[in-house]
N, C-alpha and C positions, 0 to 999 in steps of 0.2 A: 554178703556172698560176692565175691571176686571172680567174674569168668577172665580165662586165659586170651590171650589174641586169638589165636587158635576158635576156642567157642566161640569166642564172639563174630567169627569172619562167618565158622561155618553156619550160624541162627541168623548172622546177616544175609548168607546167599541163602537161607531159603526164605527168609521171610523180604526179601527188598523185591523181588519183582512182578508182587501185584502190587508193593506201592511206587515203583519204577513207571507201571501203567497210567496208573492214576499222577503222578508228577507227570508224565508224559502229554496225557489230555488236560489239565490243567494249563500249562505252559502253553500248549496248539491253541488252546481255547482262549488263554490271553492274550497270544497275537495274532485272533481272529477279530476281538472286544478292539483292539487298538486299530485295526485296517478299517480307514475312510469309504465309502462306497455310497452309491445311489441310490435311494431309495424309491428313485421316480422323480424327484421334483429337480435334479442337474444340481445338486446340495453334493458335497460329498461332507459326510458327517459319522463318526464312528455311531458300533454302538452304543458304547456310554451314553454319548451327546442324543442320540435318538430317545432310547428308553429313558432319559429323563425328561426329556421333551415330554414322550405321549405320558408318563407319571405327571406330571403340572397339565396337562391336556385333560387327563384321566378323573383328577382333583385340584382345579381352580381355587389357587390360594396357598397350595402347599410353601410350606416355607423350606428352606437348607435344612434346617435341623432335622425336620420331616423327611425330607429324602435323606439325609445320613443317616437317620433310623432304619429306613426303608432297603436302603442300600447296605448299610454295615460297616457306613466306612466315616471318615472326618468331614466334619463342616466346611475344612479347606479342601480338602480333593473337590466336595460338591459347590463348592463358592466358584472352583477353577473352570467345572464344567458349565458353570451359569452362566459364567462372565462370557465365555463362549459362545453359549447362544443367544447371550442377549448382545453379542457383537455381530451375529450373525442377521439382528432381528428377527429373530423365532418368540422371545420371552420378553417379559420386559415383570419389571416391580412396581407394587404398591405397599407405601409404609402400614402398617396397623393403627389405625384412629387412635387405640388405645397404650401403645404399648412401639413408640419410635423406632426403638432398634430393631423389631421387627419386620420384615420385609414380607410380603405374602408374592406368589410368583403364578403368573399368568400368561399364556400363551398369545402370540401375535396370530394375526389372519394367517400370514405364513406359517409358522409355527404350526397353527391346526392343518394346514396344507402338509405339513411335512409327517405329522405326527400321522393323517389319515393314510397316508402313500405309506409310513414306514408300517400299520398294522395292514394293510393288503400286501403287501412283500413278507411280512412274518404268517401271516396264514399259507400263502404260498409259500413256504420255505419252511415253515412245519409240516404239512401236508406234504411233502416233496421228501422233506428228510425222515418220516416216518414211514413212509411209501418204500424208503431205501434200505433204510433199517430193516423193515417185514422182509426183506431178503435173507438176511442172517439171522435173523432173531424173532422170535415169539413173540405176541403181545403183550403176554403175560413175563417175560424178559423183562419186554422195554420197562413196563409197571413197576415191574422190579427196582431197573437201575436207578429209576425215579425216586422210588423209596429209600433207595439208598444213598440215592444225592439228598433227601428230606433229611436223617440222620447223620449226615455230614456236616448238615449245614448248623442241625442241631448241636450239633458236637464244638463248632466253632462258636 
């Protein structure tokens, strides 16, 4: 079945802008992930580099592969953000007794310092943007949109 320009424009304008929405918060949302900022300790460090910090804080040992699972994404995006913070001295590696190429990954005294500051700014900043949200929306909303980010993510 062959639709015309025509159909196709008009099932594109109705259907493109609740995914116009969602491309929208996506994009904002990834050049939120990429802006450096303070989490208390005078670090400026994004968030990727933070939540994978308190992830190796979280679970002492984890390897790249682990958090590339964890994350969704390549062992080389997570090798780029390691090397970072092990240039930062936040992390640092131990090989596996058993098994060379393995590296397990564990956090520096800094590192737990950074990783403790970045989860009392995220309580506070969950707490704060949920506070903001109950302005416009339901609880039972936000639950919602949750679920429908779970389904998303399941999708991908």
């Amino acid at each position: 079945m062959t639709n015309s320009k025509e159909e196709i424009d008009q099932i594109y304008a109705r259907l493109s802008p609740r995914a116009d929405k969602l491309y929208r918060f996506v994009m904002l949302y990834a050049n939120y992930l990429k802006e450096p900022r303070d989490y208390g300790t005078g670090q400026l460090v994004t968030m990727t580099e933070v939540h994978t910090l308190t992830l190796i804080e979280d679970n002492p040992g984890y390897t790249v592969s682990d958090l590339a699972k964890w994350w969704g994404c390549t062992k080389s995006a997570v090798s780029q953000t390691i090397k970072r913070l092990e240039a930062r001295g936040l992390v640092y590696k131990v090989r596996d007794e058993n098994n060379a190429k393995i590296l397990h990954l564990y956090p520096t005294e800094e590192g737990v310092k950074l990783s403790t500051a970045h989860k009392l700014f995220d309580n506070m900043d969950i707490m704060q943007t949920s506070n903001d949200l109950l302005r416009s929306c339901t609880a039972e909303e936000i639950d919602t949109f949750y679920k429908v980010i779970d389904a998303y993510c399941e999708l991908f």
